[in-house]
MITIMI-554595 format. One line per 5 residues: number of its first residue (from 1); their letters; for each residue z, x negated, y of N, C-alpha, C, CB. Coordinates in steps of 0.05 Angstrom, whole numbers. Glycine has a CB too. Example, Ala and Ser with C-alpha at 12.3 -4.5 7.8 and 13.67 -1.06 7.14 Angstrom:
% MITIMI-554595
1	AS	156:-264:-114:156:-246:-90:156:-264:-66:181:-226:-89 | 142:-257:-45:143:-273:-21:157:-258:1:114:-282:-12 $
//
This chain:
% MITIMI-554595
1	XXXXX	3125:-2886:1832:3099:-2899:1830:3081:-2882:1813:3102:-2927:1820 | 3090:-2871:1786:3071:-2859:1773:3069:-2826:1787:3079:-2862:1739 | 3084:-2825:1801:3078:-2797:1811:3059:-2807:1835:3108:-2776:1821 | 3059:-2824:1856:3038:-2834:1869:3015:-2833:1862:3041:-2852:1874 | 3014:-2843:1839:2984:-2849:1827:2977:-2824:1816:2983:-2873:1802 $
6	XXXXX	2990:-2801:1806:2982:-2775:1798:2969:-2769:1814:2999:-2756:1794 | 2985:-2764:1839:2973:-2754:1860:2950:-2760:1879:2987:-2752:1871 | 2948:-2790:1878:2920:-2793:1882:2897:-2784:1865:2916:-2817:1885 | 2901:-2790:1845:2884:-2781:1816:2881:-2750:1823:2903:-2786:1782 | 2897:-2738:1827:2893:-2704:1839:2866:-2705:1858:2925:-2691:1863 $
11	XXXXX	2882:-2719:1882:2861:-2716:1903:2834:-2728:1907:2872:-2723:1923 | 2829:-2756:1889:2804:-2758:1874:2795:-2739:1856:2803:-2778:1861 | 2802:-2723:1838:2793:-2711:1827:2776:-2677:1852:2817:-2710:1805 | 2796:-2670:1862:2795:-2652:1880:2773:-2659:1900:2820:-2650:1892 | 2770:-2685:1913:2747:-2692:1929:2720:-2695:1921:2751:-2712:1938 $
16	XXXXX	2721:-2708:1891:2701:-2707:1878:2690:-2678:1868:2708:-2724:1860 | 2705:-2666:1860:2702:-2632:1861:2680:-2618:1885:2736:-2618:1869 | 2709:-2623:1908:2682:-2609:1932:2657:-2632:1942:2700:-2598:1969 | 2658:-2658:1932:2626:-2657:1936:2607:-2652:1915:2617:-2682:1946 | 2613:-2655:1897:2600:-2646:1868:2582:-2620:1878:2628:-2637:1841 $
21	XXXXX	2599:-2598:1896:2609:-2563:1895:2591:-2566:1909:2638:-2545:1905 | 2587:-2579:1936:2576:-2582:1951:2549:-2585:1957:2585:-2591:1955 | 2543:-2605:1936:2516:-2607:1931:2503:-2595:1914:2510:-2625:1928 | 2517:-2584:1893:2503:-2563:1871:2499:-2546:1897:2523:-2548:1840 | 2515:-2531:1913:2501:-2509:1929:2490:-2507:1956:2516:-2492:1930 $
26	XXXXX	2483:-2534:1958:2467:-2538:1981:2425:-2546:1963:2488:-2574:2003 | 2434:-2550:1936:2412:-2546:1929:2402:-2522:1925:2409:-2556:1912 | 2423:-2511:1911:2413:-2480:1907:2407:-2470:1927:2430:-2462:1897 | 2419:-2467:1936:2406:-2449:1976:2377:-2454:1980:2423:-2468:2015 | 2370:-2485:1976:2343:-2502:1987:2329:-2488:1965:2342:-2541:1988 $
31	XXXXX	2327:-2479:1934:2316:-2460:1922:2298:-2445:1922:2326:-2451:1919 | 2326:-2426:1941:2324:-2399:1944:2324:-2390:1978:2348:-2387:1927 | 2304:-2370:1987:2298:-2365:2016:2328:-2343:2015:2259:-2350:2025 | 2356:-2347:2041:2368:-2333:2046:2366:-2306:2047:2373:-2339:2059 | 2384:-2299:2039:2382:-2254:2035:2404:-2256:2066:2410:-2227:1986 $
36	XXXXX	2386:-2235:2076:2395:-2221:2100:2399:-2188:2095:2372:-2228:2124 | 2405:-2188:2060:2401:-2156:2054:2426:-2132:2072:2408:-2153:2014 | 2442:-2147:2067:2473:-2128:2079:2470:-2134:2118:2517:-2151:2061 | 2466:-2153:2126:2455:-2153:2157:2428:-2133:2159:2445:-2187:2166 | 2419:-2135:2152:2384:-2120:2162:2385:-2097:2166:2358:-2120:2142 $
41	XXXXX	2405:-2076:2155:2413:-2048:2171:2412:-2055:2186:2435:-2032:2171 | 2430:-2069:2199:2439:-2065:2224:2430:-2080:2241:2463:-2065:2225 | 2410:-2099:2241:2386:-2108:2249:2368:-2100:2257:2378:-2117:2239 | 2348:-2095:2234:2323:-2079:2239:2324:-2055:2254:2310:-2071:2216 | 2293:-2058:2274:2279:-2046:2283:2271:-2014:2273:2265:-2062:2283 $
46	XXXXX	2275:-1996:2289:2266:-1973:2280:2241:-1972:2266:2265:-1958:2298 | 2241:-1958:2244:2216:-1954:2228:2206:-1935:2214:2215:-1967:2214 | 2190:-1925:2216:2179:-1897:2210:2151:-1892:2208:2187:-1880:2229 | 2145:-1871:2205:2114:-1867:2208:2108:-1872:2237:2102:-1836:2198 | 2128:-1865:2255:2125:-1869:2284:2117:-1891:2293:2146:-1865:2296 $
51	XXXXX	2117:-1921:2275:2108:-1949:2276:2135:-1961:2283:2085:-1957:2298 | 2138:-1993:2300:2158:-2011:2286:2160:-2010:2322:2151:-2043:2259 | 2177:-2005:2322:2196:-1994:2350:2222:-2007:2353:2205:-1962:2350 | 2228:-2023:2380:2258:-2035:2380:2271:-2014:2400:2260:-2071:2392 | 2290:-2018:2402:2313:-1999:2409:2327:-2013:2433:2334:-1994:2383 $
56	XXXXX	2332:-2043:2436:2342:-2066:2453:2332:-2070:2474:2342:-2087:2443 | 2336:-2101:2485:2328:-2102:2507:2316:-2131:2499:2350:-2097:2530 | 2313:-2141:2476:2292:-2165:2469:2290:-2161:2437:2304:-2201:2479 | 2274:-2182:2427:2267:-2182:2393:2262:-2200:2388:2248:-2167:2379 | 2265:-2219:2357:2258:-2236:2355:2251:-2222:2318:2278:-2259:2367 $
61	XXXXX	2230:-2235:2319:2211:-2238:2286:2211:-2259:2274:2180:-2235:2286 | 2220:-2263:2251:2213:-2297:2232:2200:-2286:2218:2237:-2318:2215 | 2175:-2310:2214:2152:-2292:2195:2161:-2324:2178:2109:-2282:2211 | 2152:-2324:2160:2152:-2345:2137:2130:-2342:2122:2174:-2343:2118 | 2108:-2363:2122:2080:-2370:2125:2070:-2390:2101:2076:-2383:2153 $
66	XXXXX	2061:-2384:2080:2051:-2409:2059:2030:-2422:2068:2043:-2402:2031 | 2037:-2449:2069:2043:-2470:2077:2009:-2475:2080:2064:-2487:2058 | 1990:-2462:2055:1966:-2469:2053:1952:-2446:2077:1958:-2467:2019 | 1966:-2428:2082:1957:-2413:2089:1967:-2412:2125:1962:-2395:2068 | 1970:-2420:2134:1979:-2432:2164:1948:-2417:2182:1982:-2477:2165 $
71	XXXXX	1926:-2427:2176:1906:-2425:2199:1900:-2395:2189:1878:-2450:2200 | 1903:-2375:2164:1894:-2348:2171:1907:-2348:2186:1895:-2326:2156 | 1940:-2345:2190:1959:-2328:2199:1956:-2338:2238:1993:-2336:2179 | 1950:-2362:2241:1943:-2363:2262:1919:-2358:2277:1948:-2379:2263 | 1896:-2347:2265:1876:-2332:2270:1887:-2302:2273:1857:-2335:2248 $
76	XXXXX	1895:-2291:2260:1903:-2266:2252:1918:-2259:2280:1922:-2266:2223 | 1943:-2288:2295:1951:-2281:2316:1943:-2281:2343:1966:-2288:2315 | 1921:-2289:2341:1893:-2302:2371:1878:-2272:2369:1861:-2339:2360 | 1873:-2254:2345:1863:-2236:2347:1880:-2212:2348:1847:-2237:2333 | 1905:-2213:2346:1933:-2197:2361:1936:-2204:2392:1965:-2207:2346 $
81	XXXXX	1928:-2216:2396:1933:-2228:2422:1909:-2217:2449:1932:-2261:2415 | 1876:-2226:2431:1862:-2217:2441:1866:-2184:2448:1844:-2227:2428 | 1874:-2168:2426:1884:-2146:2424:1890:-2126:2450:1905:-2153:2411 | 1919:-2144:2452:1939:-2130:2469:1920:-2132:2492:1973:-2144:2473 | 1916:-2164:2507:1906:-2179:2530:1879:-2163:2541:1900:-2211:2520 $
86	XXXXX	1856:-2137:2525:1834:-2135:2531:1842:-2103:2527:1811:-2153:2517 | 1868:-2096:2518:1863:-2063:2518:1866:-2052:2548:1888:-2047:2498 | 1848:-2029:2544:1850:-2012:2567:1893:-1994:2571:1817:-1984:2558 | 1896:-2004:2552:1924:-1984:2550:1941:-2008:2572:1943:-1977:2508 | 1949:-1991:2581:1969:-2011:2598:2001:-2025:2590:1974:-1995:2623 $
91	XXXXX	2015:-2009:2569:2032:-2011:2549:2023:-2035:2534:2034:-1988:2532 | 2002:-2031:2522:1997:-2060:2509:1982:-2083:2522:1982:-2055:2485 | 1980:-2078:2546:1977:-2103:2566:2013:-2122:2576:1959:-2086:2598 | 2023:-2095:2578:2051:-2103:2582:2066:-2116:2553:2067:-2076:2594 | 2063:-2104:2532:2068:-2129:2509:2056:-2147:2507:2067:-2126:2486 $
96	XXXXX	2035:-2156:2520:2022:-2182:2518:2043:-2195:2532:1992:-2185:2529 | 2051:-2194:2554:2063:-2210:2580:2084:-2214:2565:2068:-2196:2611 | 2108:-2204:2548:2128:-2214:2540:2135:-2215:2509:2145:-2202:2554 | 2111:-2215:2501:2104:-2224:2464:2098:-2258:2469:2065:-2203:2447 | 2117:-2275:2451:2109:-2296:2454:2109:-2309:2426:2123:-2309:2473 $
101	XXXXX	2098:-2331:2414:2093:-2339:2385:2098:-2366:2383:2065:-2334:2375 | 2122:-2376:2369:2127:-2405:2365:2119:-2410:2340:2155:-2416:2368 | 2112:-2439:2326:2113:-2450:2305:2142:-2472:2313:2083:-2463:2297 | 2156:-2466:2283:2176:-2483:2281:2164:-2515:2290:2188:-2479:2249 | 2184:-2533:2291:2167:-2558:2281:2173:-2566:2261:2167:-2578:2295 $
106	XXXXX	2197:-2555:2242:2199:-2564:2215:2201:-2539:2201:2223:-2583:2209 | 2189:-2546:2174:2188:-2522:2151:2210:-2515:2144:2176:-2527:2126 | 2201:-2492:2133:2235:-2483:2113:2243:-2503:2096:2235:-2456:2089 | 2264:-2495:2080:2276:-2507:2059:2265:-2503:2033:2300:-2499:2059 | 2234:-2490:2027:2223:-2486:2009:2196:-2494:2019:2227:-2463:1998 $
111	XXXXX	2181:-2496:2035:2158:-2513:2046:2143:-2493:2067:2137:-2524:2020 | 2149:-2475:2069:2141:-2447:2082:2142:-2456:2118:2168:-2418:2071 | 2114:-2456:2125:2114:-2456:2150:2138:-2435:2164:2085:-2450:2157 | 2149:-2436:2188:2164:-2414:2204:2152:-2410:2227:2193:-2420:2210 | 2153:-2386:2233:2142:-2373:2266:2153:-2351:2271:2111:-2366:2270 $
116	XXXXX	2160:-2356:2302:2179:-2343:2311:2171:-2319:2332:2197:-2363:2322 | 2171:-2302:2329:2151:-2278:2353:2182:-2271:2365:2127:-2239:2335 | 2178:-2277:2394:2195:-2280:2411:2177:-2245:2427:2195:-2317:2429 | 2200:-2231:2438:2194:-2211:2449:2224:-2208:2471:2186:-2187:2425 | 2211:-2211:2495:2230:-2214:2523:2215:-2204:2546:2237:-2246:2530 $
121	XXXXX	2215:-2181:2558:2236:-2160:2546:2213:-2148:2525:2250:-2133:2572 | 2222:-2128:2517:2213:-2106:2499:2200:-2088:2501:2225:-2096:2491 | 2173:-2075:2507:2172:-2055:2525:2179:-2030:2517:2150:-2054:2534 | 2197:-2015:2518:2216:-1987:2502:2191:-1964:2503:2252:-1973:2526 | 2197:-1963:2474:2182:-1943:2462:2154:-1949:2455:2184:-1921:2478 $
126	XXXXX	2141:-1970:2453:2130:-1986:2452:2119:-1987:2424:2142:-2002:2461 | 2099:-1978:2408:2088:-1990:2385:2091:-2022:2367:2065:-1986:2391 | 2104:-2033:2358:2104:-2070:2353:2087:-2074:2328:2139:-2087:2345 | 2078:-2049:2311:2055:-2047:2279:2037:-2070:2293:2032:-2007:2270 | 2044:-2089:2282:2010:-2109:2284:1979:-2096:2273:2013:-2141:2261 $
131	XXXXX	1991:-2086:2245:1968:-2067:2243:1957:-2047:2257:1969:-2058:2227 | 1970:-2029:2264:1963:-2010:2287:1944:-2029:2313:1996:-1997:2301 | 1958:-2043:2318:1949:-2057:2340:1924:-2068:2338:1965:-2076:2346 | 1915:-2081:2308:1895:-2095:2295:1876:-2070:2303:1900:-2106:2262 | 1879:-2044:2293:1861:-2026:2288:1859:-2009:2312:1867:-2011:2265 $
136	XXXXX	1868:-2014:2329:1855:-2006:2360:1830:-2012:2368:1869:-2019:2382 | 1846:-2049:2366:1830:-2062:2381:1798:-2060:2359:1846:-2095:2388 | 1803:-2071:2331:1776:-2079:2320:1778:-2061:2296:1772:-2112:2313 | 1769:-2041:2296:1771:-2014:2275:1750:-2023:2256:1761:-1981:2289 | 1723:-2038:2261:1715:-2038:2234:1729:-2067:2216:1680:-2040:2236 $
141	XXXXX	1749:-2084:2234:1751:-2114:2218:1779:-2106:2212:1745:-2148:2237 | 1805:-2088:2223:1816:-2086:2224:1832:-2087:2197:1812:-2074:2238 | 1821:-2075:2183:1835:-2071:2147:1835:-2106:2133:1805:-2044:2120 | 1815:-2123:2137:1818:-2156:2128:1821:-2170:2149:1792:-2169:2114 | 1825:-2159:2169:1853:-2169:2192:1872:-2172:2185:1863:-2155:2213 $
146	XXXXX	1887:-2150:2178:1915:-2144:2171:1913:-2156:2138:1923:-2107:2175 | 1909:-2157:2123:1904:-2168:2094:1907:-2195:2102:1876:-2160:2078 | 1882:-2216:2119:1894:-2243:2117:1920:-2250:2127:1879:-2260:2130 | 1927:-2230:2154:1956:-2239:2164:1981:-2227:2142:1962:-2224:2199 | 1976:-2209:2130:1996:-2209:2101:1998:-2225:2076:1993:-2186:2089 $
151	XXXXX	1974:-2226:2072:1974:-2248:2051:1987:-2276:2054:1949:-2252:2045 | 1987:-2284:2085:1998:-2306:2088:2026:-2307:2101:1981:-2319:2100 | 2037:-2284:2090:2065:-2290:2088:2078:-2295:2062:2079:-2271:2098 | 2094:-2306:2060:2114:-2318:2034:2138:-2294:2027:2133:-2352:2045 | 2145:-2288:2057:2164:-2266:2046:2159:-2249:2072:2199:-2276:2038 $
156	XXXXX	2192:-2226:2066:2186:-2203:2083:2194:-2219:2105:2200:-2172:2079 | 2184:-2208:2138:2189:-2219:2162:2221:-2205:2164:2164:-2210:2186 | 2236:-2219:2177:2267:-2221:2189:2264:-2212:2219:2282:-2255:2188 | 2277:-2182:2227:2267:-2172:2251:2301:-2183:2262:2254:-2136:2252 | 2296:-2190:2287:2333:-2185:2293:2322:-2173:2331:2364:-2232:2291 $
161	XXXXX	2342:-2146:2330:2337:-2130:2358:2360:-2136:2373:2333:-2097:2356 | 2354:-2146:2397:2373:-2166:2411:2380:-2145:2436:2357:-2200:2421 | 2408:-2146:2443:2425:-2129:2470:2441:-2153:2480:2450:-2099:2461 | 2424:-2161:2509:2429:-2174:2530:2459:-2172:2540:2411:-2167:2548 | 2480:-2194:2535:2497:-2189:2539:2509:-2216:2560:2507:-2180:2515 $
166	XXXXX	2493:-2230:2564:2493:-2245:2587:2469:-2271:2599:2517:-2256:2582 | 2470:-2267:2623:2450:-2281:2638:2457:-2302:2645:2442:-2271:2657 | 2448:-2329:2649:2466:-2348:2665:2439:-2365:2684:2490:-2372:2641 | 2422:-2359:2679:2393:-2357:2707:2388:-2347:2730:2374:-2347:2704 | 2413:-2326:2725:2407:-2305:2758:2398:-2277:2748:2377:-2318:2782 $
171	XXXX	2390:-2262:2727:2389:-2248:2720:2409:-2233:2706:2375:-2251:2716 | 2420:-2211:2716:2448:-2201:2726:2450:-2192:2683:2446:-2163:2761 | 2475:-2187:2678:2483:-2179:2649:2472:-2156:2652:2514:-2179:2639 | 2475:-2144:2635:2468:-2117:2625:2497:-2108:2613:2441:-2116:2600 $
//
């Protein structure tokens, strides 16, 4: 009997432990915005003076957006958009067609709007510098273009370059 009761006393103690554990580090996380430092080699997008180039066959961007700041960054992307949609270049008519832009419907875990730049397919070899792009299209507004759409990020954007490794729509694997 008293070894019974030890042993529950163990395993109360032990349960109470991992939720205790549990919630100390499910706060902490909510804190702090996740490090993707040791992934993002091997993630990110080529980058260079050459501009921000994927290598794949899709992309996806998380931008993370303060919270006050929501309608620059969505201005900033109507005039990326206008951008691509009115250039004479035909490359950046073709990233218009498969550049696409979500808003989460819920915030981060720190209050930070999320938006998601969906890129399906990719067009290879392809310029993705929003700035560049900004300064094509509108060379004299271009420099407080790019300034409101930076300023209204919270942190660095999370590139992840995606290799199609199965279809289940009818569009054959790669």
């Amino acid at each position: 009997m008293i070894r019974m009761a030890f042993v529950l006393r163990l395993v109360a103690w032990a349960a109470g432990g991992f939720v205790v554990g549990f919630i100390l580090s499910h706060s902490l996380y909510a804190l702090t915005p996740p490090r993707l430092e040791t992934a993002r080699a091997a993630i990110e997008p080529q980058t260079s003076s050459a501009g921000h180039r994927f290598a794949s066959d899709a992309a996806i961007m998380l931008k993370f957006i303060k919270p006050d700041r929501t309608d620059d960054f969505e201005a900033t992307v109507d005039k990326l958009k206008e951008a691509l949609v009115r250039s004479n270049n035909p490359e950046r008519r073709r990233q218009a067609r498969s550049w696409r832009v979500f808003k989460a419907v819920e915030r981060a875990t720190n209050g930070d709007a999320v938006y998601v730049f969906e890129i399906d397919p990719v067009v290879r070899g392809a310029d993705y510098t929003v700035a560049r792009i900004l300064a094509e299209a509108f060379p004299a507004e271009a420099q407080s273009l790019y300034r409101r759409y930076a300023d209204a990020s919270s942190s660095r954007q999370h590139v992840v370059d995606l290799k199609l490794i199965a279809a289940f729509g009818g569009e054959a694997s790669r």
